[in-house]
C-alpha positions as CSV (number, residue, x, y, z in Angstrom):
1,X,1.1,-5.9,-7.7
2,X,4.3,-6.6,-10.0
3,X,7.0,-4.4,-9.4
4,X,6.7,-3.5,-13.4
5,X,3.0,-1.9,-12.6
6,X,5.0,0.3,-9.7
7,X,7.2,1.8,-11.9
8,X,4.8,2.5,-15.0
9,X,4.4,6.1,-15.3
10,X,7.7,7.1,-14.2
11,X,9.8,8.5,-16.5
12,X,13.0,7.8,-14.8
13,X,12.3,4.6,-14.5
14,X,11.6,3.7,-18.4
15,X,14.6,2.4,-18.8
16,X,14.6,-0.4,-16.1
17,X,11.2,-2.1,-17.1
18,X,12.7,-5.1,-18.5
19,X,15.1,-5.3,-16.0
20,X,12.0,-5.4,-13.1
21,X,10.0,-7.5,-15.6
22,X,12.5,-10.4,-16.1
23,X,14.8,-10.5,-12.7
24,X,13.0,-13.5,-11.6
25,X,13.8,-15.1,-14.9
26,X,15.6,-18.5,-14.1
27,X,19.1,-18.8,-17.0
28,X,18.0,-22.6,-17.1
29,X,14.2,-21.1,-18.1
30,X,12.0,-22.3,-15.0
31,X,11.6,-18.7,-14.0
32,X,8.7,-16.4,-14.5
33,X,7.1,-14.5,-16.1
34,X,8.3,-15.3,-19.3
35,X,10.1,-18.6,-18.7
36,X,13.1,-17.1,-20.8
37,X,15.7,-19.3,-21.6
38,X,19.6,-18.2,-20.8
39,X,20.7,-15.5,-23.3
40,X,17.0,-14.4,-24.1
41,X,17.0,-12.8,-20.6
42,X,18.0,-9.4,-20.9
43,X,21.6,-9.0,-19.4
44,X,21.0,-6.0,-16.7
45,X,18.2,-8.6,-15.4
46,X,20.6,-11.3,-15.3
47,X,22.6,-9.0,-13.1
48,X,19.9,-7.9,-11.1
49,X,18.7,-12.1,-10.3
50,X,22.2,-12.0,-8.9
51,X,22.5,-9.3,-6.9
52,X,18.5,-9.6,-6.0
53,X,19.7,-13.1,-4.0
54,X,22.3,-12.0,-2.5
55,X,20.6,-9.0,-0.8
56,X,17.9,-11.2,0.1
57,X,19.8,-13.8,2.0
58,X,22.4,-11.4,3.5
59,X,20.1,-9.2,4.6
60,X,18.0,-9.7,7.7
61,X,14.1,-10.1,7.2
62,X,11.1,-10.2,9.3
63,X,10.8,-13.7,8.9
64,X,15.0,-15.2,8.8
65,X,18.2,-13.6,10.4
66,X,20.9,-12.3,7.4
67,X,22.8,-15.4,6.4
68,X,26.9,-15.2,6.4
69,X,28.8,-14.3,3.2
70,X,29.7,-17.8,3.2
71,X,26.6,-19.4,3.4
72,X,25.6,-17.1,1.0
73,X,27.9,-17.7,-1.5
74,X,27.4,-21.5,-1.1
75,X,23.8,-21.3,-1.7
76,X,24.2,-19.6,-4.7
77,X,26.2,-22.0,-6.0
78,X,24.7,-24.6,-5.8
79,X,22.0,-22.4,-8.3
80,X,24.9,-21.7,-10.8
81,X,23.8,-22.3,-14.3
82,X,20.3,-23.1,-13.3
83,X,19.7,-19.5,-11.7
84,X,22.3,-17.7,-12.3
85,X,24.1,-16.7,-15.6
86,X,27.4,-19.2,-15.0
87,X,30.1,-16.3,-16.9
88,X,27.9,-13.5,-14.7
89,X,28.0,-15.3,-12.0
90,X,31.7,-16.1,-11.9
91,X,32.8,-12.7,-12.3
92,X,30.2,-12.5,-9.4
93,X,31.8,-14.7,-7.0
94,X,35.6,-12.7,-7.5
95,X,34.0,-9.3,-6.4
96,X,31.1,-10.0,-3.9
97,X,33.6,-10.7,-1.1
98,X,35.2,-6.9,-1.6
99,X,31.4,-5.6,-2.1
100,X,30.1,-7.3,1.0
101,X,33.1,-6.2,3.5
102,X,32.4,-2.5,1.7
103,X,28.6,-2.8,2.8
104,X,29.5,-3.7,5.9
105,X,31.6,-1.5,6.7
106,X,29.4,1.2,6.6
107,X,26.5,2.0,9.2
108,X,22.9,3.6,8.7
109,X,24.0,6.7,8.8
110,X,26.6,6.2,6.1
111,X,24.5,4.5,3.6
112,X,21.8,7.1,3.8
113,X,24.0,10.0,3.4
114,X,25.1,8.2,0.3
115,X,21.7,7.1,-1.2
116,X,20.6,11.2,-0.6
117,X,23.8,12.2,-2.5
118,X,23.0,9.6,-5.6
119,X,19.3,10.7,-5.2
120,X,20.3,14.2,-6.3
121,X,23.3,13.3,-8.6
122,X,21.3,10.7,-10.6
123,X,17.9,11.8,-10.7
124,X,18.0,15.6,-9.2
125,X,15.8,14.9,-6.7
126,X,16.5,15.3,-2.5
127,X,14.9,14.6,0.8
128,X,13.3,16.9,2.9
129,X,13.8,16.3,6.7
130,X,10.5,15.0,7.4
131,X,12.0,12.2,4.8
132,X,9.9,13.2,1.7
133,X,11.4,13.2,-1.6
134,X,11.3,16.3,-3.9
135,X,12.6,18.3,-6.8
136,X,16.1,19.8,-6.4
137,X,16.8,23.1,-7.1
């Protein structure tokens, strides 16, 4: 299932559809599903390819142990201008070491408190204890 067919239907989520559609767009156009070509990608999907990577290699999966900020930032470079957005992707590189020492800074605990708060700021919706998400008041 594409994630564009998960979010269909949801109202709060109109506004991201091109974003989900096109993140796996490549800037030099070998991406999918479009094969759009630099510019023609829309720019919060260009955005999104970035920060999409780097979550995905900093971040531990079943199947690979998180990579180091370094490495990470290596990798991606060597995808600059064929992945990435090059101007994006510069302005990229000068904040993700601030971003990444933020992130890590915090523990489970932390995060979740803040994902509840922007769950109810952004789209007024809140967790019950047993985890479900509902309607705020």
């Amino acid at each position: 299932m594409l994630g564009i067919e998960i979010v269909a239907g949801n109202p709060w989520l109109a506004g991201a559809e091109k974003t989900i559609r096109h993140h796996h767009e490549r800037f030099d156009g070998k991406g999918y599903p479009d094969g759009l070509i630099g510019e023609a990608i829309p720019l919060a999907a260009r955005i999104f390819a970035l920060v999409d990577v780097f979550d995905a290699l900093t971040s531990v999966r079943p199947y690979k142990p998180a990579l180091s900020l370094e490495e990470t930032l290596s990798i991606m470079e060597r995808e600059d201008a064929q992945h990435f957005d090059p101007k994006i992707h510069a302005v990229f590189r000068q904040v993700a070491p601030v971003l990444y020492a933020q992130g890590q800074s915090r523990d489970h605990a932390q995060w979740s408190q803040e994902l509840k708060a922007m769950l109810e700021r952004y789209f007024k919706m809140r967790t019950t204890p047993e985890g479900a998400v509902t309607a705020a008041e």
